[in-house]
C-alpha positions as a Markdown table, in Angstrom:
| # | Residue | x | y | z |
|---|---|---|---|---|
| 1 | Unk | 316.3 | 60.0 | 79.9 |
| 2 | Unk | 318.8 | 62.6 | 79.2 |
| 3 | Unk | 317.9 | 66.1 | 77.9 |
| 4 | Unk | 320.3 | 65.6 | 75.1 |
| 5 | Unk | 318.0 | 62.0 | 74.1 |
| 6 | Unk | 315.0 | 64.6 | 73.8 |
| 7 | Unk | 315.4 | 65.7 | 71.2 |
| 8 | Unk | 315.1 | 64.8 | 67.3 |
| 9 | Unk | 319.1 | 64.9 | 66.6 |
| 10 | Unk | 319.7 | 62.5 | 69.8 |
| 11 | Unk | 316.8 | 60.0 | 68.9 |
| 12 | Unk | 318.3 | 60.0 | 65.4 |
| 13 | Unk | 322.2 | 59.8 | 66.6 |
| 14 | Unk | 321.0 | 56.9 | 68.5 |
| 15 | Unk | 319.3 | 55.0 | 66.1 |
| 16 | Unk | 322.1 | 55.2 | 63.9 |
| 17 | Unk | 324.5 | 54.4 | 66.5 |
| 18 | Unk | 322.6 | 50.9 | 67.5 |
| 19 | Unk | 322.2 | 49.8 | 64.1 |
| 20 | Unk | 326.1 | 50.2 | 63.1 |
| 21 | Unk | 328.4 | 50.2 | 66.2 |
| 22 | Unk | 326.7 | 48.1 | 68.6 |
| 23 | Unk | 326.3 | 45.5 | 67.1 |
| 24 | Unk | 329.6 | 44.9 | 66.4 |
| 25 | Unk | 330.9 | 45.9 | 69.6 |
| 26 | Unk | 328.4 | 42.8 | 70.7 |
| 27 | Unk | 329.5 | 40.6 | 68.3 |
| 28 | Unk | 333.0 | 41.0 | 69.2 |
| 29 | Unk | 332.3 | 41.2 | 73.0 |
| 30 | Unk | 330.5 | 37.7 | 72.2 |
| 31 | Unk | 332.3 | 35.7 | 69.5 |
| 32 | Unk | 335.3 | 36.8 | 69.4 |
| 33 | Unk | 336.2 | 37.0 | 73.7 |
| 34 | Unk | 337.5 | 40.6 | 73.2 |
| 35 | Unk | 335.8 | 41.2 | 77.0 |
| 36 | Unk | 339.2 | 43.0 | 78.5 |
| 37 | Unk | 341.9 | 45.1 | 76.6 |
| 38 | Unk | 345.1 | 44.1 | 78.0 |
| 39 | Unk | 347.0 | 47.4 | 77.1 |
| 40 | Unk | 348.0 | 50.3 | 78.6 |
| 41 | Unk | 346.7 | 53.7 | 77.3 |
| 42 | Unk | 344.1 | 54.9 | 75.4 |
| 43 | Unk | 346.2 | 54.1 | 72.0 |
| 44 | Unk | 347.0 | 50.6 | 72.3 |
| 45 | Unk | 343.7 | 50.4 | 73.4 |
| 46 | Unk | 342.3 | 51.7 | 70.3 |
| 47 | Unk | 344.9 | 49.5 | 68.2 |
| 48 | Unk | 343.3 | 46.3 | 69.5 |
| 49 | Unk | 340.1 | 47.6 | 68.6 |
| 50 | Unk | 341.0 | 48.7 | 65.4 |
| 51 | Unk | 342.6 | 44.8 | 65.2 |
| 52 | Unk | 339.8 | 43.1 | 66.0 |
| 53 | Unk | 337.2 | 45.3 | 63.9 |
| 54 | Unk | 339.9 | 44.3 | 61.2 |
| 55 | Unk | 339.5 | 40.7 | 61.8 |
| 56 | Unk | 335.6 | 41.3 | 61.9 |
| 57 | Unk | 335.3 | 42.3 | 58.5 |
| 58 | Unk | 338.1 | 39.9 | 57.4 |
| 59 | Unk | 336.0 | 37.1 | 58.6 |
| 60 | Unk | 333.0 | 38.7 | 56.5 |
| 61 | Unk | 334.9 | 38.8 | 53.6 |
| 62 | Unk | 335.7 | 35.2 | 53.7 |
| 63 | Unk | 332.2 | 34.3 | 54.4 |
| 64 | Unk | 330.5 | 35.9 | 51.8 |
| 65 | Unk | 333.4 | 36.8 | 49.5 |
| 66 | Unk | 333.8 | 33.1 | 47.9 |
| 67 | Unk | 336.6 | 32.3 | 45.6 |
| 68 | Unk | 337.0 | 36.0 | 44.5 |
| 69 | Unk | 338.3 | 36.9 | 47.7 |
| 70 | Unk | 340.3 | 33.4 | 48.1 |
| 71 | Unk | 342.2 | 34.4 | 45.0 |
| 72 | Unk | 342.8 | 37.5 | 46.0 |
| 73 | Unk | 344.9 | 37.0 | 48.9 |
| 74 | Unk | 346.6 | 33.9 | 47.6 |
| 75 | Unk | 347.9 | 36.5 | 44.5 |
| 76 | Unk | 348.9 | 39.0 | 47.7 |
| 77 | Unk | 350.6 | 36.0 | 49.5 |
| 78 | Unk | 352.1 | 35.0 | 46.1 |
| 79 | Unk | 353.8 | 39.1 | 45.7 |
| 80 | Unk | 355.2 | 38.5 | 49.4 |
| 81 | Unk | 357.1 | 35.7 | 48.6 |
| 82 | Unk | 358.5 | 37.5 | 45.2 |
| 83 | Unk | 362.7 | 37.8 | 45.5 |
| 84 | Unk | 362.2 | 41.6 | 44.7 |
| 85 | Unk | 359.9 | 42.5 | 47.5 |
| 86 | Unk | 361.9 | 44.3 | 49.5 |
């Protein structure tokens, strides 16, 4: 194990870190087939995982949102299609 693991701050920073990131990073890796970024550099990299996190919690929203969130984005859809929006 590394030094750095030793001690209390990395036991703690690791804890944390497996119960928010990873599993997420798993779950998309998983479900959602994000195994290879097809960009080049670091910052389209980081925009497609920025998309698919945004997609992520999208999809959670719908799931456990209901009608609420339905409503929601139909009134957004609804403010797109307005003659002034532009």
């Amino acid at each position: 194990m590394h030094k750095r693991m030793k001690d209390d701050y990395g036991k703690q920073m690791m804890t944390i870190r497996k119960s928010t990131v990873e599993p997420i990073i798993r779950n998309l890796v998983e479900y959602f087939g994000i195994r290879k970024v097809n960009t080049i550099g670091i910052k389209l990299a980081n925009k497609c995982m920025i998309m698919a996190g945004i997609a992520y919690n999208l999809k959670k929203l719908i799931k456990y949102g209901g009608n609420q969130f339905w409503c929601a984005i139909i009134s957004l859809l609804d403010s797109f299609k307005a003659p002034d929006f532009y």
